[in-house]
C-alpha positions in Angstrom: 88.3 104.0 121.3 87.7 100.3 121.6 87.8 98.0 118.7 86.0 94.7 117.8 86.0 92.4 114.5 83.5 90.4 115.5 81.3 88.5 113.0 78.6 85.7 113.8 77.6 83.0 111.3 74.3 83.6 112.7 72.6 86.8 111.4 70.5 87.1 114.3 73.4 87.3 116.5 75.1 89.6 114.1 72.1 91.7 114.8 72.1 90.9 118.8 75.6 91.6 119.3 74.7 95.3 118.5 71.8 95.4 121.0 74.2 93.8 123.6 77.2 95.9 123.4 75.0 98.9 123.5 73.6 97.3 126.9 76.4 97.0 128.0 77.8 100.4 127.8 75.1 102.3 129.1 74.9 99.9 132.2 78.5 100.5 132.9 78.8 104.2 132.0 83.1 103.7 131.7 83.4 106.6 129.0 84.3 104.4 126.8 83.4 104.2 122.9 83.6 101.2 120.6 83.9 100.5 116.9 82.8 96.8 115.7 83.3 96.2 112.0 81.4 92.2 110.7 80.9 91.3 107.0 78.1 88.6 106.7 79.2 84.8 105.3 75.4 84.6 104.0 72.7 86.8 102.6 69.8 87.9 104.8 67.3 90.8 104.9 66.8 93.1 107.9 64.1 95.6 108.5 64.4 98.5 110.2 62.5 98.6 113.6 59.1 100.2 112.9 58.5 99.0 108.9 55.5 96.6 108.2 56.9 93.6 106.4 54.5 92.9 103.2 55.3 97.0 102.7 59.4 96.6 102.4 60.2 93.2 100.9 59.0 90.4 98.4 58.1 87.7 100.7 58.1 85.1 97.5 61.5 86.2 96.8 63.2 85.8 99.4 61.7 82.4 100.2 62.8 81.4 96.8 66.4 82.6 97.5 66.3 80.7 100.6 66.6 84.3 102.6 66.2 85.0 106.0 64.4 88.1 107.0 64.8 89.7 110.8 64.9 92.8 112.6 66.5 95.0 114.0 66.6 97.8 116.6 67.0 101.1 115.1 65.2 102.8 112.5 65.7 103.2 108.9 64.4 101.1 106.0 65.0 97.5 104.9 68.1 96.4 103.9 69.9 93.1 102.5 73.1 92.3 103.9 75.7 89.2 102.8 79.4 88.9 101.2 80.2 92.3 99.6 79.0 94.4 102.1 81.1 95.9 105.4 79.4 96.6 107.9 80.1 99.2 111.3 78.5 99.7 114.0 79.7 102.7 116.6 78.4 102.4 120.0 79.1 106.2 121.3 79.0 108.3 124.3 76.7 111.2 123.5 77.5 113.5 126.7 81.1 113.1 126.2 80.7 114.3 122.5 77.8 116.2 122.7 76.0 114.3 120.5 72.4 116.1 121.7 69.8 115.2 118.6 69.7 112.2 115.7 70.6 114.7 113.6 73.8 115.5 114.9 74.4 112.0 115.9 74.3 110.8 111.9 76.6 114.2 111.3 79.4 113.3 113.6 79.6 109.8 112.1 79.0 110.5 108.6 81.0 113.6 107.9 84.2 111.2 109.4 83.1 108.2 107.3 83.1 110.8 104.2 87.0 111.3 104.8 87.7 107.6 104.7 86.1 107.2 101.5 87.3 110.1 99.4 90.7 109.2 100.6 90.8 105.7 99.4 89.9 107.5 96.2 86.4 108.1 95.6 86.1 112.1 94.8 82.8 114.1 95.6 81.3 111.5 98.2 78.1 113.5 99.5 75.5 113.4 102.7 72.4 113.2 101.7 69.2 112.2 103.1 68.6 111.6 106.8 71.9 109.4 106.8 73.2 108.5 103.3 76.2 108.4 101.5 76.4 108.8 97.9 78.8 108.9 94.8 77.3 110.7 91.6 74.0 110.8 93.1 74.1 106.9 94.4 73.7 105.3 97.2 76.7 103.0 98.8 75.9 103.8 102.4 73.0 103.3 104.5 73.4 103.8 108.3 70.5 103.7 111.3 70.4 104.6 115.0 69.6 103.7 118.1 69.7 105.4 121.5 69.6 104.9 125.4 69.8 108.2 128.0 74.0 108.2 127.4 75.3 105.9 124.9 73.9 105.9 121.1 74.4 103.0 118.6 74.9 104.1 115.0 75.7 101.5 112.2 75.7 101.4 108.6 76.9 99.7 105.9 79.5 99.9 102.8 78.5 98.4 99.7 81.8 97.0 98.4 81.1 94.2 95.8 77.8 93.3 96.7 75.3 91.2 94.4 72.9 94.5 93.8 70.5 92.4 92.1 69.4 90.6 94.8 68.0 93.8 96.5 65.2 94.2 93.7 64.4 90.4 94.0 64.5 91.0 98.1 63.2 94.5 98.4 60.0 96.8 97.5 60.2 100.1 96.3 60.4 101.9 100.3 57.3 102.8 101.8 59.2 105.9 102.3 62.2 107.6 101.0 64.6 110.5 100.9 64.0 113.1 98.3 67.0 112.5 96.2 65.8 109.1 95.3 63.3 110.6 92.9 61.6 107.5 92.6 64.4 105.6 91.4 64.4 101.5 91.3 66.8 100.0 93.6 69.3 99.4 90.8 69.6 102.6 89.4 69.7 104.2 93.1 72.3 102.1 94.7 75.9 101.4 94.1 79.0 99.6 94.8 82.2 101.3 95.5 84.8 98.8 94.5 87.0 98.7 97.4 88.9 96.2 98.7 87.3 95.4 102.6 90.8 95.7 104.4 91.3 99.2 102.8 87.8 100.5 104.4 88.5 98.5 107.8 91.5 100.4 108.2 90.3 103.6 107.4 87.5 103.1 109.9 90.3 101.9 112.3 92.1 104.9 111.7 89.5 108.0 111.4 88.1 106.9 114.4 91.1 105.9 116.6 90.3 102.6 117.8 93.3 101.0 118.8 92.4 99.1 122.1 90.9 95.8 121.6 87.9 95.1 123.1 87.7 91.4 125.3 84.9 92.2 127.7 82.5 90.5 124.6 79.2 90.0 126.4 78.4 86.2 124.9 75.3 84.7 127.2 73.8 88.3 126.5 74.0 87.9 122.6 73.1 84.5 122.7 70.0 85.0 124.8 68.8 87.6 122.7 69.2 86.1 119.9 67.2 83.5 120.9 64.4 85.4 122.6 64.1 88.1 120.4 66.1 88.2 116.8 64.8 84.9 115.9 61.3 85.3 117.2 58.6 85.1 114.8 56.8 87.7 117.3 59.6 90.1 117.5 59.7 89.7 112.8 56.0 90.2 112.6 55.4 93.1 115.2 54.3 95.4 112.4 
């Protein structure tokens, strides 16, 4: 597998780069998969691709934190993202893995990233949800998806030493949410796990093989759509 540490100042390219390494694969079909790992230098908020803004965040508080809110391309709920928080994303081959529904997409992924983290230490990490991880019953891992006819992107994030306050200042209660949730307020649903970031980087690195660098960094595509689409006010307020 391919391997990137690649992190943009910029959320909205953060967010492009995704979308344009995706592109990319699928238009060159090489049988190739890729593992990017980013950790944001700055808070922002991203919604998943269908939610309807005033539903998933607190407009007044995030203009008051001086937050950014964008979104993305695949599904899932709202998010806030910043220092304290690793993120993945896995840009996959799904006929060379048989990776045939969402459901076994989120599988293949998770069950691996499940490994990582109860080997650095972390006993009883669980799947639950659509595409969670949990410790005790808690969330520290949210992931989404995205897919073209071949290639799927799947990326997540680790909640490491992130500033969970911030999410109930950010964040509404979800529009909708898994059943082991039980109605719980963000801060007594999510959690941090207290790694160090290089420990989880190198697990990643390591459960998922990716030891070939990846150069062939599509720039003019991630810049364009950041431009025409991540920071567009049309693209924000589609729902």
């Amino acid at each position: 597998m391919k391997y990137l540490d690649l992190t943009f100042a910029d959320p909205a390219e953060n967010l492009a780069c995704d979308d344009a390494l995706l592109s990319w694969f699928e238009a060159r079909q090489t049988g190739d998969s890729l593992l990017r790992i980013w950790q944001a230098e700055s808070h922002f908020v991203v919604l998943g691709h269908s939610n309807k803004v005033d539903a998933e965040i607190h407009r007044s508080g995030c203009v008051a934190a001086g937050i950014p809110v964008l979104r993305r391309i695949s599904g899932g709920g709202a998010v806030v993202q910043g220092p304290g928080c690793l993120n993945y994303s896995l840009i996959l081959n799904t006929e060379l893995v048989s990776l045939r529904s969402v459901g076994e997409s989120f599988h293949h992924v998770l069950r691996r990233h499940q490994d990582v983290v109860e080997k650095l230490g972390r006993a009883e990490v669980h799947i639950e949800g659509i595409s969670d991880l949990t410790v005790a019953g808690r969330k520290f891992s949210g992931n989404a998806q995205y897919r073209k006819r071949v290639y799927v992107l799947i990326h997540g994030t680790f909640l490491l030493n992130f500033d969970l306050p911030l999410i109930d200042r950010c964040l509404q209660m979800p529009a909708r949410q898994p059943e082991y949730r039980r109605n719980r307020p963000h801060g007594e649903f999510i959690a941090n796990l207290g790694f160090d970031g290089g420990l989880v980087r190198a697990g990643l690195i390591e459960t998922w093989d990716a030891t070939q660098g990846f150069t062939d960094v599509p720039w003019a595509a991630i810049r364009e759509l950041a431009q025409a689409q991540y920071r567009s006010s049309d693209w924000l307020e589609k729902f």
